[in-house]
Each structure stands twice: as structure tokens, then as C-alpha cells.
C-alpha positions in Angstrom: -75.1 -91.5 -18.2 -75.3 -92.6 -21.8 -74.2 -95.7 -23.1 -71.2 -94.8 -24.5 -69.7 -92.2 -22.4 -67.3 -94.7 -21.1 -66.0 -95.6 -24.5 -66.0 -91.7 -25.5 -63.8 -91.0 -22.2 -61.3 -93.7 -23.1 -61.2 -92.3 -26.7 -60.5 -89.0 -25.8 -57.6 -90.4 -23.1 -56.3 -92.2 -26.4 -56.6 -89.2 -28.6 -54.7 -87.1 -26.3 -51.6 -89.3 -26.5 -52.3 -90.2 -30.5 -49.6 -91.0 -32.8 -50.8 -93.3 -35.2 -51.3 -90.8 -37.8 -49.8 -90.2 -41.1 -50.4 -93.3 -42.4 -51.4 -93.8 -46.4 -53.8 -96.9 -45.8 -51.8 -99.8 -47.3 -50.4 -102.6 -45.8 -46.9 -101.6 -45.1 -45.9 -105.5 -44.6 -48.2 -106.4 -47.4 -50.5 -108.8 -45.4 -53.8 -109.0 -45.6 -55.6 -111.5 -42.9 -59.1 -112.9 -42.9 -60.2 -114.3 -39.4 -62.8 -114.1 -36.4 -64.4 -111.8 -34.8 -63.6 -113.3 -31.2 -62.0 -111.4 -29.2 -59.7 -113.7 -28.0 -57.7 -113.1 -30.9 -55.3 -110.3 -31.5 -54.5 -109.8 -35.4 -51.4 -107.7 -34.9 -49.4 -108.9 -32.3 -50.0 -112.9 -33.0 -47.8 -112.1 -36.3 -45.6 -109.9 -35.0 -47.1 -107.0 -36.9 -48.0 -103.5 -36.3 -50.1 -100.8 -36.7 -50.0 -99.9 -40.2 -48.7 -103.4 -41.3 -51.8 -105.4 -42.4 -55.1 -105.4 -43.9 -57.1 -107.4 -41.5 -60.8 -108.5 -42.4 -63.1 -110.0 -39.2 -66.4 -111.6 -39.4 -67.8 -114.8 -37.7 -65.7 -118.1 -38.1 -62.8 -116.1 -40.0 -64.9 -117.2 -43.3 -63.9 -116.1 -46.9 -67.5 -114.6 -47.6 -68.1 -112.4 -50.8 -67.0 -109.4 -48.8 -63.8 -110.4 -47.3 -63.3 -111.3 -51.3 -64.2 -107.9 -52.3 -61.7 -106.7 -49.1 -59.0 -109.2 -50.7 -59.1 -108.2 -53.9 -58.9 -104.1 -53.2 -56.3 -105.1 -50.8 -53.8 -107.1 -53.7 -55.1 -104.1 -56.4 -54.1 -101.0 -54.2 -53.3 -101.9 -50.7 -49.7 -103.3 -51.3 -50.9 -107.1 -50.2 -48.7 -109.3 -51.4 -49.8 -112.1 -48.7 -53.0 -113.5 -47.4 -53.9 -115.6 -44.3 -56.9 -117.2 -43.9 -57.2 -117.8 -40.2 -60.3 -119.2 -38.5 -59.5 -120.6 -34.2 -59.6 -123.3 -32.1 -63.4 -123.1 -29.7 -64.6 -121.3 -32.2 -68.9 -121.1 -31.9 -69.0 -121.6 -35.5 -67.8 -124.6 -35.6 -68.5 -126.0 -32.3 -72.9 -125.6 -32.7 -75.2 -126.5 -35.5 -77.4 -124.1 -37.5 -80.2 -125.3 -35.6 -79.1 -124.5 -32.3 -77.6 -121.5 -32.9 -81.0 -120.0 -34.2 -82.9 -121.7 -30.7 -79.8 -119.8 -28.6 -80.4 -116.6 -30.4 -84.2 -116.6 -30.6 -84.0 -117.6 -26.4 -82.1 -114.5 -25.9 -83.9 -111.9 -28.6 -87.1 -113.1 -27.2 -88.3 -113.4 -30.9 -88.3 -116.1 -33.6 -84.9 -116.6 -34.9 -85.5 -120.0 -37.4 -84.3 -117.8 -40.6 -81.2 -116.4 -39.9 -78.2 -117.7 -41.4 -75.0 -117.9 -39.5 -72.6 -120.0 -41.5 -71.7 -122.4 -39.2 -68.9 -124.9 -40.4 -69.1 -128.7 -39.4 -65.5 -129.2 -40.6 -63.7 -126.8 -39.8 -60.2 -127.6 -41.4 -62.2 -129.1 -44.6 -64.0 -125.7 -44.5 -60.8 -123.6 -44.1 -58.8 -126.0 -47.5 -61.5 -124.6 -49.2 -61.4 -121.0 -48.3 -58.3 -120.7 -49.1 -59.1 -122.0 -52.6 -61.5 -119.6 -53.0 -59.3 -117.1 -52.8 -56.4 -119.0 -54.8 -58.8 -119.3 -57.9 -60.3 -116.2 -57.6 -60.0 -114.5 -61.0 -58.9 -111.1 -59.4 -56.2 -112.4 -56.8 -55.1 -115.9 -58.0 -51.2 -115.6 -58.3 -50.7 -111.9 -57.5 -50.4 -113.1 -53.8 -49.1 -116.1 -51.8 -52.0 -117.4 -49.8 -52.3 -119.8 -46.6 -54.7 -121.3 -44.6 -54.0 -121.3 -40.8 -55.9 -122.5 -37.5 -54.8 -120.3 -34.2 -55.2 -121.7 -31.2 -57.0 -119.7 -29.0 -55.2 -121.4 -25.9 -51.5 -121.3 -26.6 -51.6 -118.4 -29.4 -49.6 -121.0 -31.7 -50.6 -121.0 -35.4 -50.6 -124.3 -37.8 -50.3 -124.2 -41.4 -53.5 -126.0 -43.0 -53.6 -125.1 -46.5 
């Protein structure tokens, strides 16, 4: 069996029933939404959107890296997004371990030195999330062509709050 053929057999059961197609690639609500990888959260449905509605950019700690910039900024140019949410989570392993010990749990479990790898950890995380969202307020290519807000999800009662 190869490592995939479970995913491949759920893909083609979802394939057979498809009808997400048709679709130009904007975001049909004109959101775009910047937040964690973890899968505890669900992008879509916590706003009340569907598929088709939003751009949504993950990465580790919902962080406003150079990329999910560069996703922002194609997304207010010639996606249709007219609003942005920046939207890291409550638990969140950014946020909750230092640099230091994240390498040591890494390098444990790779079995390999791990004392150079970055992960962007964040030791405040609604200080960190202010200034996210300014990054994107002042950025040269977005600034007032879309609203912008900073939000923190809580990963336990699916409730956002407003931040910034």
C-alpha cells in the first residue's frame, strides 16, 4: 500500500460527487484571511463563508510574513478583496514555546541538529497581532484599498475578538 492511497481513494469518492467547479478564482465575498495552519481552525465556516468566498492564506501563528503580503496584495489588485482579517488562535504553539525550545522539540524528533531553524515564535501574541495588522495597513500596495482587522479565535468556543 502506498502512502497515499487512502487520500487518493477519498479524492476520487469526492471527485465523483464534484461541484465546486466553475469558479473564476476571486473572492466572491471579497475577504481575504491570513491565519494558522492548525487544524483546529476552519476558515470558511467560522465566518460564515463558502467555497468560492475568500482568499485564505495559512502558515504557522497566522503571521503577516512577506508572502502572505505578496498573497494580500494580488488578492486587493485582482482577486476582488476588499477586506482582510488577520487571525492568529488561542493555544497556539507559536505563542505558547520559545525559539529555543521549539528547535530542542524538533531536533528530538528529527534525530538531527535543529539550533538554526527559525520558526517565528511570538512572545506577545496580541502585541504581535497590532502590529501585523499594521503591516498590512501601511503597506504601500494595500493601505486604504481594503478595510483591515486584527482578530484572535478561540480555538475552544470558535468565538472571534476584535484586536486591532
Amino acid at each position: 500500500m502506498d502512502d497515499f492511497d487512502d487520500l487518493m481513494q477519498a479524492n476520487r469518492a469526492f471527485a465523483d460527487t464534484f461541484d465546486l467547479g466553475g469558479f473564476d478564482g476571486k473572492a466572491h465575498a471579497g475577504i481575504a484571511l491570513v491565519t494558522c495552519m492548525d487544524s483546529r481552525i476552519d476558515p470558511l465556516r467560522m465566518l460564515g463563508l463558502k467555497h468560492g468566498d475568500a482568499k485564505i492564506f495559512r502558515n504557522p501563528g497566522g503571521r503577516v510574513t512577506p508572502q502572505a503580503l505578496e498573497a494580500l496584495v494580488l488578492g486587493v489588485h485582482l482577486l476582488n478583496v476588499q477586506r482582510i482579517l488577520v487571525v492568529p488562535h488561542t493555544r497556539c504553539a507559536m505563542a505558547s514555546a520559545s525559539e529555543a525550545e521549539l528547535r530542542v522539540r524538533v531536533g528530538e524528533s528529527a534525530g538531527v541538529d535543529a539550533s538554526w531553524q527559525t520558526f517565528g515564535v511570538v512572545a506577545d501574541q496580541l502585541e504581535q497581532l497590532r502590529e501585523d495588522v499594521v503591516k498590512v495597513r501601511t503597506h504601500p500596495l494595500i493601505g486604504e484599498r481594503a478595510a483591515v482587522g486584527g482578530f484572535l479565535y478561540d480555538v475552544d468556543t470558535g468565538l472571534l475578538t476584535q484586536h486591532a
